[in-house]
PDB file with SEQRES, HELIX, SHEET and CRYST1 records, atoms N, CA, C and O in Angstrom:
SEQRES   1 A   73  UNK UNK UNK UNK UNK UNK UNK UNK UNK UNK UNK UNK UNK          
SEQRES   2 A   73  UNK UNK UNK UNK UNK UNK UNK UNK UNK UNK UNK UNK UNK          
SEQRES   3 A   73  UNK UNK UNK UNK UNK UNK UNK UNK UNK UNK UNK UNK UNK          
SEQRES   4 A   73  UNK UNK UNK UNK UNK UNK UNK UNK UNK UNK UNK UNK UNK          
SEQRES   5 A   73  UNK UNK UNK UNK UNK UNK UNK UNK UNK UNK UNK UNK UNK          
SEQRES   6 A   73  UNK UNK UNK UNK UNK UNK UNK UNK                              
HELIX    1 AA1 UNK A   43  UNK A   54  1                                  12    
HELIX    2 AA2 UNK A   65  UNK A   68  1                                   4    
HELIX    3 AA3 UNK A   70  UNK A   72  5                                   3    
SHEET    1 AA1 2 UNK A  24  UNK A  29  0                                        
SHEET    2 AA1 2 UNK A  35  UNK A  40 -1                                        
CRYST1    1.000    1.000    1.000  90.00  90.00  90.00 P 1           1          
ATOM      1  N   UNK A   1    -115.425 -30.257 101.423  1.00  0.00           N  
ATOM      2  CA  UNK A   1    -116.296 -30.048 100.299  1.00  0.00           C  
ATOM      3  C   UNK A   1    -117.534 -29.305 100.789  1.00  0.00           C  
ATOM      4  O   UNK A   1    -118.056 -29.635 101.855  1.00  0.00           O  
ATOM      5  N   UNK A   2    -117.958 -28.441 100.142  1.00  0.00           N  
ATOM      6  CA  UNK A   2    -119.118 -27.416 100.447  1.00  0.00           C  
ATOM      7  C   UNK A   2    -120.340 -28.645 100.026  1.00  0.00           C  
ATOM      8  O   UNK A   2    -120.244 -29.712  99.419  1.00  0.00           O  
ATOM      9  N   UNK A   3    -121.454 -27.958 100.637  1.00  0.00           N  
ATOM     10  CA  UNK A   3    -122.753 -28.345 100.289  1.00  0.00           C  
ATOM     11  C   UNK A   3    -123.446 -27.741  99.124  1.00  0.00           C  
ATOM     12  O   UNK A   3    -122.883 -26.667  98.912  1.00  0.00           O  
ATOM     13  N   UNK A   4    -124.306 -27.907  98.356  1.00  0.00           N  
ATOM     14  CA  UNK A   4    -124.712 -27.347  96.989  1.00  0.00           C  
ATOM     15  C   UNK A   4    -126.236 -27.374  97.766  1.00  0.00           C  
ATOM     16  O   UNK A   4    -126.645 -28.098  98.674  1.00  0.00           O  
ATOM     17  N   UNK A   5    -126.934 -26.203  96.965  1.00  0.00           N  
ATOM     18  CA  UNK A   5    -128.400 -25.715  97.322  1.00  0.00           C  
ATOM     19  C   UNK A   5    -128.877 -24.930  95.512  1.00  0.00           C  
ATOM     20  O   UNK A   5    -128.261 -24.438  94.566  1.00  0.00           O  
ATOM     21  N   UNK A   6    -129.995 -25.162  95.791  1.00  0.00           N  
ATOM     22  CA  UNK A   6    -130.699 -24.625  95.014  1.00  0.00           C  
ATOM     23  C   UNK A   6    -131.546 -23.269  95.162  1.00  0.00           C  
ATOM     24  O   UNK A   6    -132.291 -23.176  96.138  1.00  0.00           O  
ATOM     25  N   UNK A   7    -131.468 -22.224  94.250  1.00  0.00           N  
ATOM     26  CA  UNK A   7    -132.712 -21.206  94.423  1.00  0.00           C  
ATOM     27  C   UNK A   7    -133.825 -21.228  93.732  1.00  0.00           C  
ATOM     28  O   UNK A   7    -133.971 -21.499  92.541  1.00  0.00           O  
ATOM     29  N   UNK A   8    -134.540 -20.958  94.451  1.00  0.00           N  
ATOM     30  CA  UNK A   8    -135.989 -21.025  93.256  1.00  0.00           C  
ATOM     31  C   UNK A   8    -136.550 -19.961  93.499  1.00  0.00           C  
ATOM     32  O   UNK A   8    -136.617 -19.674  94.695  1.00  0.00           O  
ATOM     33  N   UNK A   9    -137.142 -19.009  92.525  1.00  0.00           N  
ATOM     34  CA  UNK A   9    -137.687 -17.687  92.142  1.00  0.00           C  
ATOM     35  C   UNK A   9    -139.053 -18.403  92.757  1.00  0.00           C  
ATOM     36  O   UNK A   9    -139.221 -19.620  92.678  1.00  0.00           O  
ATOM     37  N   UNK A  10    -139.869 -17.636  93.290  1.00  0.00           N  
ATOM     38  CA  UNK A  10    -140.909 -18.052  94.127  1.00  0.00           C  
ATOM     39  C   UNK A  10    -141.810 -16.045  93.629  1.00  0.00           C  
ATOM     40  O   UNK A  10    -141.451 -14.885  93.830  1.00  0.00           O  
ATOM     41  N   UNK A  11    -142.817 -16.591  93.069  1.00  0.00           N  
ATOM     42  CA  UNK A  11    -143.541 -15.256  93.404  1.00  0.00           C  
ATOM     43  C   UNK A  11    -143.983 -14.979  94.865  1.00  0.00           C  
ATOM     44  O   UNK A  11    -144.045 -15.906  95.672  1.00  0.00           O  
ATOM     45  N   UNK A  12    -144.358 -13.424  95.280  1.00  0.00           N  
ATOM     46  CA  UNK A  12    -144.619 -12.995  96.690  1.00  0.00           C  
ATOM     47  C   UNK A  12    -146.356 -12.801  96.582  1.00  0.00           C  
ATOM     48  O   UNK A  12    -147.026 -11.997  95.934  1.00  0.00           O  
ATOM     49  N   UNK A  13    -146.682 -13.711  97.349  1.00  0.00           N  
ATOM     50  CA  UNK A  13    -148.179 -14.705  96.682  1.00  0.00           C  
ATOM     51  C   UNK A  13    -149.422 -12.861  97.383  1.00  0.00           C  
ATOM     52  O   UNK A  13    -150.425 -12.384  96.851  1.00  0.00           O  
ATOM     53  N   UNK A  14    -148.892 -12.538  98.288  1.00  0.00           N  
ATOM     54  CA  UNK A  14    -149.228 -11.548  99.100  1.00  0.00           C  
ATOM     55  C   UNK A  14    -148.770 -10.033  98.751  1.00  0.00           C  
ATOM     56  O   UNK A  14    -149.430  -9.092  99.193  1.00  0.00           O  
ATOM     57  N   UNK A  15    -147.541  -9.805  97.890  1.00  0.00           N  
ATOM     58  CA  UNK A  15    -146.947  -8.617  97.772  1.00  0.00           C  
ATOM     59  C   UNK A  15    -147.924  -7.260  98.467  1.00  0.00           C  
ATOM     60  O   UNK A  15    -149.142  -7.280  98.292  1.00  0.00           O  
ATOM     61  N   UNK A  16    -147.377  -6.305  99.122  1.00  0.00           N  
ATOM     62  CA  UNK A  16    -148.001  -5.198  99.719  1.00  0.00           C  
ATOM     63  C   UNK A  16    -146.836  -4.169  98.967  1.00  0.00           C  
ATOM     64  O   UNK A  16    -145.629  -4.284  98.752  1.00  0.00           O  
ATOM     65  N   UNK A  17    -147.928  -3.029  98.668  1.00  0.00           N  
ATOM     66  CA  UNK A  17    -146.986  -1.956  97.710  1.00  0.00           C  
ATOM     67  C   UNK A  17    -145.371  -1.852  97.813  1.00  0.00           C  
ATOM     68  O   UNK A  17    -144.983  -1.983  98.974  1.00  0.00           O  
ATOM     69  N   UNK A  18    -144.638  -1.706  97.133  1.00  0.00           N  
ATOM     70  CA  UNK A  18    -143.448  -1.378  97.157  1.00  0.00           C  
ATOM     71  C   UNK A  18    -142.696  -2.929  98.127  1.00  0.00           C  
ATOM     72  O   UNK A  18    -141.746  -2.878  98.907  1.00  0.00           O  
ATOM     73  N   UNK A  19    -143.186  -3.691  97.888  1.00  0.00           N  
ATOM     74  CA  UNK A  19    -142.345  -5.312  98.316  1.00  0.00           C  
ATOM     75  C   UNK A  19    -142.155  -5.554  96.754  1.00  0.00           C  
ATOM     76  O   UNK A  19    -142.560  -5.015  95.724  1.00  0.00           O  
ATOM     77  N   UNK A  20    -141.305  -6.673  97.097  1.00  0.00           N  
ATOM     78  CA  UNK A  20    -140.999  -7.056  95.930  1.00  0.00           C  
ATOM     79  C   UNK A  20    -141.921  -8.244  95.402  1.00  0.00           C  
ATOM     80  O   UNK A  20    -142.258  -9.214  96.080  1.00  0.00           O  
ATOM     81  N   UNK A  21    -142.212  -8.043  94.299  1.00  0.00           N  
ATOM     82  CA  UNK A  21    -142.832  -9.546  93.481  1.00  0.00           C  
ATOM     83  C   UNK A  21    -142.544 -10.446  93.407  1.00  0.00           C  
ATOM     84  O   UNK A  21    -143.375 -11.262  93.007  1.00  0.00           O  
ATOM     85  N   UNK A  22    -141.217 -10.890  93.732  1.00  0.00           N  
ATOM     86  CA  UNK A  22    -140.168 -12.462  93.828  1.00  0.00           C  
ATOM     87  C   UNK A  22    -139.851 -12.479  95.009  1.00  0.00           C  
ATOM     88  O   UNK A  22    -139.995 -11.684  95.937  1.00  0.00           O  
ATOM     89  N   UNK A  23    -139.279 -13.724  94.876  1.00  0.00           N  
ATOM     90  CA  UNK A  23    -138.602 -14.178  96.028  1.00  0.00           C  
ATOM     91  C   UNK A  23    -137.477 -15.569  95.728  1.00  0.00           C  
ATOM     92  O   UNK A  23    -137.747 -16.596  95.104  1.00  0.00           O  
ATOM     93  N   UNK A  24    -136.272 -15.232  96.341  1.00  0.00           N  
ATOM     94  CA  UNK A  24    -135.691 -16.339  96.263  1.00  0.00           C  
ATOM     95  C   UNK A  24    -135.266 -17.129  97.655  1.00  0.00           C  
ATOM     96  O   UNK A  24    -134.759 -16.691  98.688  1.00  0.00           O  
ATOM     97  N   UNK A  25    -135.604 -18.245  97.340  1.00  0.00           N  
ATOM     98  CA  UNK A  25    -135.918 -19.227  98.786  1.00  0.00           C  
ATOM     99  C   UNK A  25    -134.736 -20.627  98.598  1.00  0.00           C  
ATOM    100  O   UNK A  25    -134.384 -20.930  97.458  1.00  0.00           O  
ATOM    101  N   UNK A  26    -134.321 -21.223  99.527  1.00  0.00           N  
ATOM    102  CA  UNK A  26    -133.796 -21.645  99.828  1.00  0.00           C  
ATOM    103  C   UNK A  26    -134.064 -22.792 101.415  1.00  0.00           C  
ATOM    104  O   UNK A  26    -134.509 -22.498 102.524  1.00  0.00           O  
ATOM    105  N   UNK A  27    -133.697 -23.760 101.009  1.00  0.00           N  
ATOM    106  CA  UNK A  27    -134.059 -24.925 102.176  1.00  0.00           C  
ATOM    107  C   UNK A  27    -132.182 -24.812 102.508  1.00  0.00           C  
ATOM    108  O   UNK A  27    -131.337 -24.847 101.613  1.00  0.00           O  
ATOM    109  N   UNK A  28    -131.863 -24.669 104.076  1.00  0.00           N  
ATOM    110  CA  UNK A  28    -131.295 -24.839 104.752  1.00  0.00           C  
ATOM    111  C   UNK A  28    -130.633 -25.471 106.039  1.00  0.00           C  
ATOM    112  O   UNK A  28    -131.408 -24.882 106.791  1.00  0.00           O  
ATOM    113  N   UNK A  29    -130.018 -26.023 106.711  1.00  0.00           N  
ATOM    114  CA  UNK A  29    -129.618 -26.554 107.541  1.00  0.00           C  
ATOM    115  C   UNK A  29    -129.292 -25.687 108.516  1.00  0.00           C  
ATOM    116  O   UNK A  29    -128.613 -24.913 107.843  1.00  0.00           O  
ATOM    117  N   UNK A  30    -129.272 -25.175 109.777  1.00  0.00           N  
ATOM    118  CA  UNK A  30    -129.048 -24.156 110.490  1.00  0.00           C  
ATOM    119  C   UNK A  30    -127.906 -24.711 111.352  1.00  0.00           C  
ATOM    120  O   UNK A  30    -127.526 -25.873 111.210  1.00  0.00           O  
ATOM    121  N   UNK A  31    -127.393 -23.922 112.197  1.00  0.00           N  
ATOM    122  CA  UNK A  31    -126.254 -24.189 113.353  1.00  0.00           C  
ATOM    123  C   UNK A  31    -126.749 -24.746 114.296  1.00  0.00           C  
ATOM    124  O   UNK A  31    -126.047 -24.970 115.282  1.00  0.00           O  
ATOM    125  N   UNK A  32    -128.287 -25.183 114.260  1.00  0.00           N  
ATOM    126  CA  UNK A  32    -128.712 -26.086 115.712  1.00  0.00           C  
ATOM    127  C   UNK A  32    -129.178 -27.397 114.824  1.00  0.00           C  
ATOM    128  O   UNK A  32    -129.785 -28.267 115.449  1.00  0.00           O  
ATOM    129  N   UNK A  33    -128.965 -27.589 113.555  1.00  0.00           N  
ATOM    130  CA  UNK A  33    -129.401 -28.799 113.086  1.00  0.00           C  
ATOM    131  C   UNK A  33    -130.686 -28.697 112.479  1.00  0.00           C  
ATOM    132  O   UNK A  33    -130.956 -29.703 111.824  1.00  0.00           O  
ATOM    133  N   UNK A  34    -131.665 -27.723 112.477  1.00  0.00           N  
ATOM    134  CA  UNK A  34    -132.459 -27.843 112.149  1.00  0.00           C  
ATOM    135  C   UNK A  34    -132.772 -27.334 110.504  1.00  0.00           C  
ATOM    136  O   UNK A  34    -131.980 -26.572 109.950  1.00  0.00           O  
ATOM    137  N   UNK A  35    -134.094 -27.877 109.752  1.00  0.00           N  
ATOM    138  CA  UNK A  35    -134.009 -27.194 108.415  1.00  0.00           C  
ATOM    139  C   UNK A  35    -135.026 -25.885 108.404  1.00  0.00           C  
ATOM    140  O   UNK A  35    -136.149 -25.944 108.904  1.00  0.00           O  
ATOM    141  N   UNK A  36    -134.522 -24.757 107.804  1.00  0.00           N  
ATOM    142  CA  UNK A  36    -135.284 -23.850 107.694  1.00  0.00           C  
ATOM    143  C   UNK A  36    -135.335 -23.093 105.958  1.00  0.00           C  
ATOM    144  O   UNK A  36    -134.485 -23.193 105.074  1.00  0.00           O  
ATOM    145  N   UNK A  37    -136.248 -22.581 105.943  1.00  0.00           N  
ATOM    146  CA  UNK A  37    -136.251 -21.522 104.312  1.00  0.00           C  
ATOM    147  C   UNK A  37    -135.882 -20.004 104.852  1.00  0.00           C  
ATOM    148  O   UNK A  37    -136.318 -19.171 105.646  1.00  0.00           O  
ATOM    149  N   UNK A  38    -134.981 -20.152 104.071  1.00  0.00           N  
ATOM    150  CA  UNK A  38    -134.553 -17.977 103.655  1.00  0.00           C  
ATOM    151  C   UNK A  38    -135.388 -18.146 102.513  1.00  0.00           C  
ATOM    152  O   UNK A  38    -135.651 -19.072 101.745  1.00  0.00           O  
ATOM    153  N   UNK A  39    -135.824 -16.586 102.689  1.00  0.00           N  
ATOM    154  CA  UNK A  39    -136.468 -15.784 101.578  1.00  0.00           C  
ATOM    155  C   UNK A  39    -135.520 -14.530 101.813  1.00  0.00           C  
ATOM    156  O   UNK A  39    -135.463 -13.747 102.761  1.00  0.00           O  
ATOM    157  N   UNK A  40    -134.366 -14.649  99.927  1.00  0.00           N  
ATOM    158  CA  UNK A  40    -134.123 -13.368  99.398  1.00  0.00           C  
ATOM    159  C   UNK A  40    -134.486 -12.380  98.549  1.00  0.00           C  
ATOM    160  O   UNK A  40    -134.708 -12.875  97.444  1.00  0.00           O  
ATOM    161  N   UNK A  41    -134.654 -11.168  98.560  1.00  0.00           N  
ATOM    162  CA  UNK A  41    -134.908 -10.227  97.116  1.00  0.00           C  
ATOM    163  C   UNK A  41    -133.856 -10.233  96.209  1.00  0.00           C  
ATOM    164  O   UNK A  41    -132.774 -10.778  96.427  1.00  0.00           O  
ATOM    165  N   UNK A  42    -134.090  -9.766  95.415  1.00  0.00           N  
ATOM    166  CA  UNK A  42    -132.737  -9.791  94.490  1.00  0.00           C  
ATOM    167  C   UNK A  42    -131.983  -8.794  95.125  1.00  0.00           C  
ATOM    168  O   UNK A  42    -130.960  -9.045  95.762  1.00  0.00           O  
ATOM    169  N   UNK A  43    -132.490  -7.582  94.962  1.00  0.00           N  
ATOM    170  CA  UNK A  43    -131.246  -6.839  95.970  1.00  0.00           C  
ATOM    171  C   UNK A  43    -130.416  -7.290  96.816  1.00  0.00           C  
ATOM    172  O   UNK A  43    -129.279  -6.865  97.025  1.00  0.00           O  
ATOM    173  N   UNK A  44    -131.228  -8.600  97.584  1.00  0.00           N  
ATOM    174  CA  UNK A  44    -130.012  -8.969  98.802  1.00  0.00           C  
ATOM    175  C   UNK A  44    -129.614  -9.974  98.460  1.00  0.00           C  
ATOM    176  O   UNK A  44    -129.186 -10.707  99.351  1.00  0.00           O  
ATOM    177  N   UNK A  45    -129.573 -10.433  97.149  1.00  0.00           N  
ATOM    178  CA  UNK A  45    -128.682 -11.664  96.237  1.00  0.00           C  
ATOM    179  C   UNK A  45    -127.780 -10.887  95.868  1.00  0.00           C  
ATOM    180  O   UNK A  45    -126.689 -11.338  96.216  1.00  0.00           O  
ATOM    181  N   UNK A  46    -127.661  -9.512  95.094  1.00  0.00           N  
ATOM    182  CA  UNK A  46    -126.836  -8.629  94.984  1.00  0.00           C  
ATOM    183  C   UNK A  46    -125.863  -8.198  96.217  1.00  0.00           C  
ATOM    184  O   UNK A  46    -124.726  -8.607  95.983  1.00  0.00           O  
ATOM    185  N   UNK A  47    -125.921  -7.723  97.063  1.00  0.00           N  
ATOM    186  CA  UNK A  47    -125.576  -7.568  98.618  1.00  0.00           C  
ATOM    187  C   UNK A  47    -124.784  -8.899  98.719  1.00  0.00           C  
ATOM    188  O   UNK A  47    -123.596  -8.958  98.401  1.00  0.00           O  
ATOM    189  N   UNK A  48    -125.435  -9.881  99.139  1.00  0.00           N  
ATOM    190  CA  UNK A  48    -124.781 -11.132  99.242  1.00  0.00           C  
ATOM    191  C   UNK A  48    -123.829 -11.795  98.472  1.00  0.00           C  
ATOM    192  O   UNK A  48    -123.227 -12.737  98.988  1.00  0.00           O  
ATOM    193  N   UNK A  49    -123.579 -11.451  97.279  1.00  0.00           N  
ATOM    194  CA  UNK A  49    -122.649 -12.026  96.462  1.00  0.00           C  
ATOM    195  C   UNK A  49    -121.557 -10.977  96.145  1.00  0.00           C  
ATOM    196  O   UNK A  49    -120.450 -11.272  95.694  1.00  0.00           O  
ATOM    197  N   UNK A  50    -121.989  -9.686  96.432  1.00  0.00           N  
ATOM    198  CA  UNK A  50    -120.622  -8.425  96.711  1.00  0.00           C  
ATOM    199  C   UNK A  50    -120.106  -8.845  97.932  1.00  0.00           C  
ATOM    200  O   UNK A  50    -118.899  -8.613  97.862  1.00  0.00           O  
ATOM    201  N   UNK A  51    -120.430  -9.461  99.287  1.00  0.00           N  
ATOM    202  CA  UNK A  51    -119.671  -9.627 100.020  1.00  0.00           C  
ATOM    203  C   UNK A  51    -118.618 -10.948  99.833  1.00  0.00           C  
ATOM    204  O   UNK A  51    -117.616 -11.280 100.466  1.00  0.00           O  
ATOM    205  N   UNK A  52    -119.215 -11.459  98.833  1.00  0.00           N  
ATOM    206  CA  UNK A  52    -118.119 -12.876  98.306  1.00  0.00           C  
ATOM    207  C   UNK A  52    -116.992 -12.425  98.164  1.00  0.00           C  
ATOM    208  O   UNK A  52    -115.965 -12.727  98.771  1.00  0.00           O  
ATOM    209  N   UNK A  53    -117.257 -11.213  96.837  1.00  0.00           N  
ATOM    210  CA  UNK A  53    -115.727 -10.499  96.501  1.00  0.00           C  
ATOM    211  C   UNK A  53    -115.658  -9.980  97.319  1.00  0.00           C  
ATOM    212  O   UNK A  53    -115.199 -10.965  97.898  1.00  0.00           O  
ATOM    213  N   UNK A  54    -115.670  -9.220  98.106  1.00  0.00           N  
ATOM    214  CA  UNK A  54    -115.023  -8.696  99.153  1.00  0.00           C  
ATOM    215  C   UNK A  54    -113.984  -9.532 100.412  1.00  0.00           C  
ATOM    216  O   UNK A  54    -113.029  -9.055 101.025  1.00  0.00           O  
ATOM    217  N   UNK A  55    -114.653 -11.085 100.518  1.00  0.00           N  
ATOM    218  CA  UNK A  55    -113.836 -11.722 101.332  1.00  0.00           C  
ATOM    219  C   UNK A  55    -114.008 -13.055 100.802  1.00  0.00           C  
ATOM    220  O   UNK A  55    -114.781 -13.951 101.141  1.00  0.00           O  
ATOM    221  N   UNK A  56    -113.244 -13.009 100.020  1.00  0.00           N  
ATOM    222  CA  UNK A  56    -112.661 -14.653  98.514  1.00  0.00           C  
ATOM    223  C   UNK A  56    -111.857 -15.682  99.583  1.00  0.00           C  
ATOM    224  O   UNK A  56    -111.819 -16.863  99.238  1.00  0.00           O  
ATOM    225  N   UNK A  57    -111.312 -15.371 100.658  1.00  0.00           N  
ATOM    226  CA  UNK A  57    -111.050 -16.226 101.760  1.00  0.00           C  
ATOM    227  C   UNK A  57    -111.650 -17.337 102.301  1.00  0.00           C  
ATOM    228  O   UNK A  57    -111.260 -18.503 102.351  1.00  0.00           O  
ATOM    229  N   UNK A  58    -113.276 -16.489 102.946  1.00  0.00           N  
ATOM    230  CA  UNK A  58    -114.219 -17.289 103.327  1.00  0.00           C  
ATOM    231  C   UNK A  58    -114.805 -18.266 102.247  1.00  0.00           C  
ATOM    232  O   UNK A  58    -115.324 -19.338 102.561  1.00  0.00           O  
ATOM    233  N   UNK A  59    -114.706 -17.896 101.161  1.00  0.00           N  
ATOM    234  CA  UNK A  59    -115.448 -18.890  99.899  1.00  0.00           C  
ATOM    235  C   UNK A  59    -114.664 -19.863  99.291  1.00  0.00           C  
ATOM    236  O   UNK A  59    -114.578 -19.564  98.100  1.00  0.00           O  
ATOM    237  N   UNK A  60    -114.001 -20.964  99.554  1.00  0.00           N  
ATOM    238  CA  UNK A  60    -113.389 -21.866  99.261  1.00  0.00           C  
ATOM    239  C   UNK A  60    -114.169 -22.103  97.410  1.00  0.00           C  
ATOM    240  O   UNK A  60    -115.352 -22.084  97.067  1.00  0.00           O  
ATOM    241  N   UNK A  61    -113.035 -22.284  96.665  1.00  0.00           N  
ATOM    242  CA  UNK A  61    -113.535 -22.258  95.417  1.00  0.00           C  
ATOM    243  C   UNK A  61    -114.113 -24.279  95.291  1.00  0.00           C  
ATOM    244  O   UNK A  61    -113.664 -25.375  95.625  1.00  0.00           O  
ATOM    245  N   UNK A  62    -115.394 -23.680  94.561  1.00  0.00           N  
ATOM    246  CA  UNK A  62    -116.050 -25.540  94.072  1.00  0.00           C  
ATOM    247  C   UNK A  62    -114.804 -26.601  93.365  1.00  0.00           C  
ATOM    248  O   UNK A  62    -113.886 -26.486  92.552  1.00  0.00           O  
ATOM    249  N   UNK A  63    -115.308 -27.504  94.083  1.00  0.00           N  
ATOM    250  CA  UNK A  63    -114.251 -28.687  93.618  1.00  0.00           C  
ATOM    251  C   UNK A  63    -114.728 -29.270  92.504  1.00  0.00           C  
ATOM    252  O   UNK A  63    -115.821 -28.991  92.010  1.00  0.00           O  
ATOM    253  N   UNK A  64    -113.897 -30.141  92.040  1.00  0.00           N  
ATOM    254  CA  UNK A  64    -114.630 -30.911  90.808  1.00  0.00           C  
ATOM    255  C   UNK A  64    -116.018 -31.494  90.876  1.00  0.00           C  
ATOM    256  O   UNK A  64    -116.948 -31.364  90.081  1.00  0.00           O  
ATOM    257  N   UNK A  65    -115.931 -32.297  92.230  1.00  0.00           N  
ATOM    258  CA  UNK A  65    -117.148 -32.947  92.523  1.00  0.00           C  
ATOM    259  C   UNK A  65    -118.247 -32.368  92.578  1.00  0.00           C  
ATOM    260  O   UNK A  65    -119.274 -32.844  92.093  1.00  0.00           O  
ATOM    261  N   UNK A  66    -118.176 -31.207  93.206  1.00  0.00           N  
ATOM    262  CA  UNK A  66    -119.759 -30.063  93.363  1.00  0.00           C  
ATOM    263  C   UNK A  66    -119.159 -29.644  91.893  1.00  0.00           C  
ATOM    264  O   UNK A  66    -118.277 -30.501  91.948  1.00  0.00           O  
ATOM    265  N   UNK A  67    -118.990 -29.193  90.979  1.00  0.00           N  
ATOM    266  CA  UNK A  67    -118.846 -29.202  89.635  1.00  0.00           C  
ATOM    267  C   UNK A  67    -119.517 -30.458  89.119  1.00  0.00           C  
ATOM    268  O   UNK A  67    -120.539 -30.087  88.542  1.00  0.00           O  
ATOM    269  N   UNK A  68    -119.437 -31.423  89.079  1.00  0.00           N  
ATOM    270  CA  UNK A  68    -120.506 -32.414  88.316  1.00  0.00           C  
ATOM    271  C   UNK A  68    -121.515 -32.636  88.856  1.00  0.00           C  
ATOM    272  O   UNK A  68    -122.474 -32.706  88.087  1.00  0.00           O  
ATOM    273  N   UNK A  69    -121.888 -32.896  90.674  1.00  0.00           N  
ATOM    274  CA  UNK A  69    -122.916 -32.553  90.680  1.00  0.00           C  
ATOM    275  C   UNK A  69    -123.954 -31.700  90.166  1.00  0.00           C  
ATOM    276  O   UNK A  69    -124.819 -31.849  89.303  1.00  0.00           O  
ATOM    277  N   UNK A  70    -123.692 -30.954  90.780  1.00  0.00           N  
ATOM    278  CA  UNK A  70    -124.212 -29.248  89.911  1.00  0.00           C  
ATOM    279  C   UNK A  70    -124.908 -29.679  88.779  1.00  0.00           C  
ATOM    280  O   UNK A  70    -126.126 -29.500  88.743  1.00  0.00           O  
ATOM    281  N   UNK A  71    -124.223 -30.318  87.678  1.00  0.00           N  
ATOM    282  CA  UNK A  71    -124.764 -30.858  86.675  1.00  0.00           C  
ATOM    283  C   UNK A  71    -126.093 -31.389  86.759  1.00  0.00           C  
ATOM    284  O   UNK A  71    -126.884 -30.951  85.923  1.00  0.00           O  
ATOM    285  N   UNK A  72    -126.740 -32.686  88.019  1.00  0.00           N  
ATOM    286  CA  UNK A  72    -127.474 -33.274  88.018  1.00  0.00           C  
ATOM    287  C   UNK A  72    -128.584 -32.174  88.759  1.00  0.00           C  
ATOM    288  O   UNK A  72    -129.786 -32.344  88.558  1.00  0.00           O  
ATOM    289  N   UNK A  73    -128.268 -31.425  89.332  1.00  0.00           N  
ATOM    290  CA  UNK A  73    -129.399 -30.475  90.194  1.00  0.00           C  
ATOM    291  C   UNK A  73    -130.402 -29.712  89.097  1.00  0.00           C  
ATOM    292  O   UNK A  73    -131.300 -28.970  89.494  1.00  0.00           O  
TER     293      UNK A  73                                                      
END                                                                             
């Protein structure tokens, strides 16, 4: 069973010309155990979710259970 995460649109409190005004962030678990935040643009939410379709292998489809969770998040 996969893990479920949340995004949250975060304005870019600092923006410098031509950055983007949002941000989507994320609390994570890393490969050494530790928790860290990504910050994405939408562009690279775009990017990131074309590589889903591209390899539907790696993405095990949600089970029922992360399906009702989901609900409570």
């Amino acid at each position: 069973m996969g893990k479920l995460a949340r995004l949250y649109c975060i304005p870019n409190i600092s923006a410098k010309f031509g950055s983007s005004e949002t941000y989507y962030r994320v609390l994570v678990r890393n490969d050494k155990g530790q928790l860290e935040y990504l910050l994405m643009t939408n562009d690279e939410l775009i990017r990131i979710r074309h590589r889903v379709t591209m390899n539907p292998e790696d993405c095990p489809r949600p089970t029922l259970w992360d399906t009702i969770i989901s609900w409570f998040m």
